[in-house]
C-alpha positions in Angstrom: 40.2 -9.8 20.6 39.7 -9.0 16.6 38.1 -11.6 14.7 39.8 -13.2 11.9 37.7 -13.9 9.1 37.7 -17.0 7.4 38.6 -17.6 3.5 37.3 -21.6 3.8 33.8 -19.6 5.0 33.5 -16.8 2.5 33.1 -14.2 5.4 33.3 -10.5 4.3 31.2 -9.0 7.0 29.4 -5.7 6.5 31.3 -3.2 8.2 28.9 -0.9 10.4 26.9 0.3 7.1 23.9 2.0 8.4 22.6 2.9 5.1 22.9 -0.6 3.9 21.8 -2.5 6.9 18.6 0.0 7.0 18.1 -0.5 3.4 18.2 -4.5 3.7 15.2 -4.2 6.9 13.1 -1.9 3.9 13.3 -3.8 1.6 12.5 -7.2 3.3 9.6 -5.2 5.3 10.6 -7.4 8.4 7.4 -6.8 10.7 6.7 -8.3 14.0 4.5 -11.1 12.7 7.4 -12.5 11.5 10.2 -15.4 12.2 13.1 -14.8 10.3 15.8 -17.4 9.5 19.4 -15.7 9.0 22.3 -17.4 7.5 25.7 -16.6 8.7 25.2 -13.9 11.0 28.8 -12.6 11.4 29.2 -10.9 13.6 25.5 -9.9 14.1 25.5 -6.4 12.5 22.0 -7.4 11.0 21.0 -9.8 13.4 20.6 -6.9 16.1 18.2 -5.0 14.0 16.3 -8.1 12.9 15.8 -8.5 16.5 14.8 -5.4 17.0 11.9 -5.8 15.0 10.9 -9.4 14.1 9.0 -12.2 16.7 11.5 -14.1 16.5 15.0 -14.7 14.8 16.7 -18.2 14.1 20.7 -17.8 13.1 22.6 -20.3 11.4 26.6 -20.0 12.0 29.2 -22.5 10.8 32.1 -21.0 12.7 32.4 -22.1 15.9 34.7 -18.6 16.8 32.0 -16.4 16.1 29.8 -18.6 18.6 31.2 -16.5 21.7 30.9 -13.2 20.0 27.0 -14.2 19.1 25.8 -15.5 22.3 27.3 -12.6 24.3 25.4 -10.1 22.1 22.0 -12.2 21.8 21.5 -14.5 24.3 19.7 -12.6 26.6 17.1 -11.7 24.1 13.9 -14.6 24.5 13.5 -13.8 20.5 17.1 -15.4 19.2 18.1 -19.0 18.2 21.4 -19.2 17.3 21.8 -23.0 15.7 25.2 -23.6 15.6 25.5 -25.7 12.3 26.5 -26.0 8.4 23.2 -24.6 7.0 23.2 -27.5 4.1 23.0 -29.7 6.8 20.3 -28.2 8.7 16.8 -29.1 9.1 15.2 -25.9 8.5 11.8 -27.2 9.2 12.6 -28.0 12.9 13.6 -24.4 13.9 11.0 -22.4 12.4 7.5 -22.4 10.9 5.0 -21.6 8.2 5.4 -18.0 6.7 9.2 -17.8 7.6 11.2 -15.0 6.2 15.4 -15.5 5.0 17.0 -12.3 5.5 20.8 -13.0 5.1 24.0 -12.3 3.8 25.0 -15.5 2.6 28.7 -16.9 2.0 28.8 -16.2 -2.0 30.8 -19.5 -2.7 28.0 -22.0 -1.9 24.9 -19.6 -3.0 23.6 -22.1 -5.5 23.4 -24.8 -3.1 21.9 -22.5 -0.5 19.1 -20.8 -2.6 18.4 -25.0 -3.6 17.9 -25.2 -0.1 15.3 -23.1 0.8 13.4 -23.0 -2.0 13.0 -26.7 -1.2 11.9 -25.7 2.4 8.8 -23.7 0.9 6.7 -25.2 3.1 8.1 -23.1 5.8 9.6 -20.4 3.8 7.5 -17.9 2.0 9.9 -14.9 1.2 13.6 -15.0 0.8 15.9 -11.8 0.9 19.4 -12.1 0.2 22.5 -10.5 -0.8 24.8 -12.5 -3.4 27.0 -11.5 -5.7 25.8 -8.5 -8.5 26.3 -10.4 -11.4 24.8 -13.8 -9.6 21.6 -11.3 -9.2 21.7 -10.1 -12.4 21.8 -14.0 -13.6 18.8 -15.3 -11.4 16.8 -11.9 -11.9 17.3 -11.6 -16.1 14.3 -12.0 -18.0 16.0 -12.0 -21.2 19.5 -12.7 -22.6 23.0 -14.0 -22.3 22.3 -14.3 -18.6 19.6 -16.5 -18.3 21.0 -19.9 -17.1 19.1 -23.0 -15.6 19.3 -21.5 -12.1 17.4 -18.7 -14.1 14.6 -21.1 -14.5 15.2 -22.9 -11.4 14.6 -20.4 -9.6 11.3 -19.1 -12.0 9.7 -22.3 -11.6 9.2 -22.0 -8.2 9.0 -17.9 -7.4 9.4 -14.5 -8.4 12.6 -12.8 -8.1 13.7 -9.2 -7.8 17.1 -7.4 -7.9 16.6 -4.8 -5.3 19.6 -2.6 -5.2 23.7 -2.6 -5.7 26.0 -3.1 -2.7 29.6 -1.9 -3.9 32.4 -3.8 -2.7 34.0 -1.1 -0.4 31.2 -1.6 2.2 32.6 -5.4 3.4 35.9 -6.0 5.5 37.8 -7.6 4.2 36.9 -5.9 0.9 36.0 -8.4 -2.0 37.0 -8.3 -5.5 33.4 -8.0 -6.5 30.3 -5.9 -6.5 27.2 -7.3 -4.9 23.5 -7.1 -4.7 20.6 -7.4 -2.1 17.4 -9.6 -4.1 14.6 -11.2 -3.3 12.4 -14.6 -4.1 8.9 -14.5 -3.4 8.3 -18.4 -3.7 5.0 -19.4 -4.6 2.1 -20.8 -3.0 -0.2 -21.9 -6.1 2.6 -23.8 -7.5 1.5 -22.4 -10.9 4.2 -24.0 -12.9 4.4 -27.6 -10.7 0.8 -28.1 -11.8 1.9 -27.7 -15.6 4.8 -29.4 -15.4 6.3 -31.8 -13.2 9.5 -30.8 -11.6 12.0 -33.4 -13.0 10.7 -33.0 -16.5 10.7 -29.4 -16.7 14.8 -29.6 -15.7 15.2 -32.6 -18.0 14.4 -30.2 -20.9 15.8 -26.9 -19.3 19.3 -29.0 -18.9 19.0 -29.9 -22.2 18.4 -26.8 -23.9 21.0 -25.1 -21.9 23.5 -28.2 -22.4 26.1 -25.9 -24.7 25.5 -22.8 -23.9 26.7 -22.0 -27.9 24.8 -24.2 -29.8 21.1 -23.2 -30.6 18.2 -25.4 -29.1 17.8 -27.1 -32.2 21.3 -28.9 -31.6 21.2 -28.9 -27.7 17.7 -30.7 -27.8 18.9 -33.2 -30.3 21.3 -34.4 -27.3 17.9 -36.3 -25.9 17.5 -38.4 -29.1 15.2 -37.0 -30.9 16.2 -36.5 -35.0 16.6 -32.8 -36.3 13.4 -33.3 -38.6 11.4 -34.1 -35.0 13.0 -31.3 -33.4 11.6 -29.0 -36.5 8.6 -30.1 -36.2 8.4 -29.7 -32.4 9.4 -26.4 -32.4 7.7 -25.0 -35.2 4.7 -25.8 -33.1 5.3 -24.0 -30.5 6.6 -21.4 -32.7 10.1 -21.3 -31.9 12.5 -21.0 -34.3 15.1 -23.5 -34.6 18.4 -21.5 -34.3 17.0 -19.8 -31.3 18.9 -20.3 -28.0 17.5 -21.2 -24.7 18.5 -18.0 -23.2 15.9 -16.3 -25.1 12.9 -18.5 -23.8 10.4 -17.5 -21.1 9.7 -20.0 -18.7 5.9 -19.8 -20.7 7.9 -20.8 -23.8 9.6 -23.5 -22.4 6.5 -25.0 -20.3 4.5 -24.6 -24.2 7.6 -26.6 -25.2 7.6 -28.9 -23.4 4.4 -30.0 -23.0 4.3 -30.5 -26.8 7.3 -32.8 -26.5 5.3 -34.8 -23.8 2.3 -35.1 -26.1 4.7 -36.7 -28.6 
C-alpha cells in the first residue's frame, strides 16, 4: 500500500536522500547523550538514523495513516516514542527533558507557530535544527536588510540562528514549488536579552517599528502616541536616524532604543 500524502498536512517527504539525510545528522551533531524531539516524522526516513544514534527519540505525527507505517518500523526499538498528536497541542515538557534536541522536517505552512513553540519550551529544549523553507531561513537568519521581520527578532531575542545549507526542491515527493533550507537555533541559557528587556515590551516596540513595513521608524513609532518632535529626540539619542527603517536595526539597536523610550 503507497501512502498518499496529505495537502491539509504540508507532507513532502524526503525521498531516500542519503546525502541530505547524512548532512541533517552533521550538522545537528546528534550524539548518544541526547533525546531528540522530531516533528512529523513521515514516513521515518530520518527517524531511523536518529535512532541509530541518539538515547532516545520522541516523534510527533498528526496523521493517523502514517501511525501503522511508524510503529511497524520503530516499535520494537526501547529508544522511540511516537506521540501521536497535533504538535501545537502537545505538551512537550511531558515527553522529554532538559538538554532536548528538535531535529525535524517540519510541515512549512504552520513554521511560525511551531518555531513559537519551542522556543517557548526552552526549558527543555536547548538546540533546534530544522528544515523550512529557503527564503523563511534566509528571513529568520538575516542580519541586515529587507528581510529582517519581527520573527527576525523574535527569534534573536531568545537564540542564535544559522542557515546551514540549501535543500533544492527536487529531493521531496511530491516535489514543492519551492527551494528549502536546513537551519538551526541555539536558544539561550543566560537570557542575555530577557534581563535587558522584558519580553512583552521588547515586541511592543519591534511590532511597532515593523508596523508598515514602508514607512521609516520615525512614522511607524509615531503609531504608539508619541509626537514626531519626541520621536526626534528619542532617536537622536540613540543615534538613529529618523528615516531609518526597522529592518536596518540590530537587536543591540533596538534594546538601546528601547530602553531610552522606557526611561522617558
Amino acid at each position: 500500500m503507497s501512502f498518499k500524502h496529505k495537502k491539509k498536512f504540508g507532507q513532502n517527504f524526503l525521498t531516500d536522500q542519503k546525502e541530505v539525510l547524512q548532512k541533517i545528522m552533521e550538522v545537528s551533531n546528534v550524539t548518544s547523550d541526547d533525546t531528540v524531539l522530531e516533528i512529523g516524522p513521515g514516513e521515518g526516513a530520518l527517524t531511523a538514523l536518529l535512532l541509530e544514534t541518539a538515547k532516545k527519540v520522541v516523534a510527533i505525527e498528526i496523521d493517523t495513516d502514517l501511525e501503522k507505517i511508524l510503529r511497524k518500523k520503530f516499535d520494537n526499538n526501547p529508544k522511540y516514542t511516537l506521540v501521536m498528536n497535533d504538535v501545537l497541542e502537545t505538551d512537550i515538557q511531558s515527553f522529554v527533558e532538559k538538554g532536548t534536541k528538535v531535529v525535524a522536517n517540519i510541515p512549512y505552512y504552520i513554521t511560525s507557530p511551531i518555531i513559537n513553540k519551542l522556543i517557548e519550551n526552552r526549558e527543555v529544549i536547548d538546540e533546534i535544527y530544522i528544515m523550512v523553507q529557503k527564503e523563511v531561513a534566509e528571513r529568520i537568519c538575516a542580519k541586515k536588510g529587507k528581510e529582517r521581520s519581527v520573527l527576525t527578532l523574535a527569534v534573536e531575542y531568545f537564540g542564535a540562528a544559522e542557515y546551514l545549507f540549501t535543500i533544492p526542491k527536487e529531493a521531496f515527493t511530491p516535489i514543492p514549488k519551492v527551494d528549502s533550507a536546513f537551519m538551526s537555533i541555539k536558544l539561550y541559557k543566560d537570557n542575555r536579552y530577557k534581563n535587558q528587556i522584558k519580553e512583552e515590551i521588547f515586541f511592543k516596540y519591534v511590532k511597532a517599528a515593523f508596523s508598515s513595513k514602508r514607512k521609516n521608524l520615525l512614522n511607524n513609532f509615531a503609531t504608539l502616541g508619541y509626537s514626531k518632535d519626541e520621536l526626534r529626540s528619542i532617536l537622536n539619542e540613540a543615534k538613529i536616524s529618523e528615516t531609518e527603517r526597522a529592518e536596518n536595526l540590530s537587536i543591540e539597536d533596538f534594546i538601546r532604543l528601547i530602553t531610552i523610550f522606557e526611561n522617558k
